[in-house]
C-alpha positions in Angstrom: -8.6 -17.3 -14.2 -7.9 -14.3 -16.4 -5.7 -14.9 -19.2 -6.2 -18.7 -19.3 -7.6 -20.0 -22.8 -10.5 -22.0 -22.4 -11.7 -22.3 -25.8 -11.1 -26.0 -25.9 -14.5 -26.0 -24.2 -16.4 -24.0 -26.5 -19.4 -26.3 -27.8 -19.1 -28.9 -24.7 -21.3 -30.2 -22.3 -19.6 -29.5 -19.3 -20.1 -30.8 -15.8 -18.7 -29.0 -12.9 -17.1 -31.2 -10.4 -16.0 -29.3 -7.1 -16.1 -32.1 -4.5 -12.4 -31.2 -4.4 -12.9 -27.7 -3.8 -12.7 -26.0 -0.1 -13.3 -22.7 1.1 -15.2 -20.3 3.0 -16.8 -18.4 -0.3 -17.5 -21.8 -2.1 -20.5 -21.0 -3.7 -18.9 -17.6 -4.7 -16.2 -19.1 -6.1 -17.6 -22.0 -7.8 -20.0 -19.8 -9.3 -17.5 -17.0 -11.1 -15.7 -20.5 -12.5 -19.2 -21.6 -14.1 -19.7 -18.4 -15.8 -16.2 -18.2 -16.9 -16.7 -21.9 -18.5 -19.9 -20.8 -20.0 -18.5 -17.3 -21.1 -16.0 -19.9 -23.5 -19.1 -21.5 -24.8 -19.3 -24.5 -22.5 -22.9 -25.5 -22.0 -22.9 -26.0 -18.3 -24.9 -29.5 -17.2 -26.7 -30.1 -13.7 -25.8 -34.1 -13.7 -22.5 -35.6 -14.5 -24.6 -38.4 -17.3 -25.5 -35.9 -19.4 -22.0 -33.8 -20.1 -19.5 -34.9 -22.3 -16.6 -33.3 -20.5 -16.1 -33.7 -16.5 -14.0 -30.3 -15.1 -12.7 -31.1 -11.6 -12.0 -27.5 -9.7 -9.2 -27.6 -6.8 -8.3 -24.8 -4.7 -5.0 -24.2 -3.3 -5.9 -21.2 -1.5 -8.7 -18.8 -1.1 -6.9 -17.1 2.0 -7.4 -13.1 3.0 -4.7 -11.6 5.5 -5.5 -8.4 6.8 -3.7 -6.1 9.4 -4.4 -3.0 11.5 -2.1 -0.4 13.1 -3.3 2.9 15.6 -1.5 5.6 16.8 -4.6 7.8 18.9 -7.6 6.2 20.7 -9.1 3.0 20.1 -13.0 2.9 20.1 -13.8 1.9 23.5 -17.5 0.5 24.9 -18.4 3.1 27.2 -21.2 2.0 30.3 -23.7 4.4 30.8 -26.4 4.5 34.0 -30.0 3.4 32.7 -28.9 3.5 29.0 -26.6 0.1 28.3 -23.4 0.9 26.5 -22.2 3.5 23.9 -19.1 3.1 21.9 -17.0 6.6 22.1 -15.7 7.3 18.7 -12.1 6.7 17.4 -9.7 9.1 17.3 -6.7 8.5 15.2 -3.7 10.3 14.4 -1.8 7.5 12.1 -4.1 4.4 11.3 -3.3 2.2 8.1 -5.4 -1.2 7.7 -3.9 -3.6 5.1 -5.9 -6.8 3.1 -4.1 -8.9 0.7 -6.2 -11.5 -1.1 -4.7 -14.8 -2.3 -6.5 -17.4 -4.4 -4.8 -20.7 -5.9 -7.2 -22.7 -8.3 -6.7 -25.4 -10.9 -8.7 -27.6 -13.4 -8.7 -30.9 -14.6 -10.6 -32.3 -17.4 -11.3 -35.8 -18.5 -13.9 -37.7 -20.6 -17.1 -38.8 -19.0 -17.2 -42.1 -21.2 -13.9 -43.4 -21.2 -12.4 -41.7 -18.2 -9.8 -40.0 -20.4 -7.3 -37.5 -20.1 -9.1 -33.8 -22.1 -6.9 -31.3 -20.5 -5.4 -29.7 -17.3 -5.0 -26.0 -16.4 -3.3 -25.0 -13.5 -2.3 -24.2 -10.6 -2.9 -20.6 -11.6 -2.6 -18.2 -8.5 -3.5 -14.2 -8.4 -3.1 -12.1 -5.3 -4.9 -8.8 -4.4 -4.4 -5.5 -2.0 -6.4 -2.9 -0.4 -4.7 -0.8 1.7 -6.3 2.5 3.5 -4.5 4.9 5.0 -5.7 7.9 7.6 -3.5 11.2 8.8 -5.8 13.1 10.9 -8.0 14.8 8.7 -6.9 12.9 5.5 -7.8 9.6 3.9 -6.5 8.0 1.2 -6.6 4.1 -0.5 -4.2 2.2 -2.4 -5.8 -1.2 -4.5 -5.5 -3.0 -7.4 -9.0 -4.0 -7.5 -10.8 -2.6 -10.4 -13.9 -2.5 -8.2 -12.9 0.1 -5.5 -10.1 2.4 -8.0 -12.2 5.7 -8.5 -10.3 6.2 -12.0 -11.0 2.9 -13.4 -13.9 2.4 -16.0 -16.5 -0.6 -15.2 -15.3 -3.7 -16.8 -17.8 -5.4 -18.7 -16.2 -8.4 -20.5 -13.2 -9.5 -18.4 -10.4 -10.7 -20.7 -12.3 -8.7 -23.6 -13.9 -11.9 -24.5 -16.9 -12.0 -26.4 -20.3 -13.7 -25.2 -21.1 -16.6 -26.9 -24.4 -16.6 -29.0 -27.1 -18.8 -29.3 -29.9 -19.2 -31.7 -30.3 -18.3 -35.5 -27.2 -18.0 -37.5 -25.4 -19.1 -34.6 -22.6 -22.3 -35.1 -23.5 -25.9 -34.9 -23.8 -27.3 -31.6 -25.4 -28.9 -28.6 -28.6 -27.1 -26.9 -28.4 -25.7 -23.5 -29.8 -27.9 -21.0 -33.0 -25.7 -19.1 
């Protein structure tokens, strides 16, 4: 969702519909799109009677492929005499292992009172890699995930948008439901 405007909902009760929305991480998922409502100045509601606005979230796709090659010694379970098994250690020469991350969301938002059309965003898809390489003695890692690149600083505000702010001297608007 980075990059999408979502300012439209800035002052709104909002209630989060995701009976439409499968996948493994739901909760995960689900949760990152609250905050990202709330981080526009939505006011996220628990019941649908009490927002103004009803977002319906789809998924697409929430997928993870991932592949693995050796050229050396596999770990192997080794049986030992009174002591169970032991796994003997893996010896690689060559050994890449490869993750690409796909996710495919959308949103659709309509009126709670009269049922009518507010807005639609999506489908919006973003994909992901993490690749890690070994050469004997040598390791190295190729991602575009901020989150595991060693050079990148820690991203605070993603999309460099501004909490909203509540309380004194803050705009008109409906109260946060507790």
């Amino acid at each position: 969702m980075k990059g999408i405007d979502l300012t439209w909902l800035r002052g709104r009760r909002v209630f989060i519909d995701d009976k439409y929305f499968e996948s493994y991480d739901k909760g995960f998922a689900v949760s990152l799109i609250r905050e990202r409502l709330s981080r526009y100045g939505a006011f996220i509601t628990a019941t649908n009677d009490k927002a103004d606005v009803i977002v319906e979230i789809r998924s697409g796709s929430l997928a993870m492929n991932t592949s693995q090659f050796l050229v050396g010694l596999p770990s192997l379970p080794i049986p030992l005499p009174f002591a169970g098994m032991v796994q003997s250690p893996e010896v690689a020469v060559y050994k890449s292992e490869k993750g690409l991350g796909v996710a495919k969301f959308a949103l659709f938002a309509y009126a709670r009172q009269s049922g009518g059309y507010v807005n639609a965003i999506g489908p919006d898809s973003g994909k992901s890699y993490f690749n890690q390489y070994k050469l004997i003695f040598f390791n190295w890692q190729r991602t575009d995930i901020p989150e595991l690149q060693k050079s990148s600083p820690p991203q605070i505000q993603p999309d460099n948008i501004a909490p909203v702010t509540y309380g004194p001297g803050a705009p008109p608007g409906p109260t946060a439901e507790k």
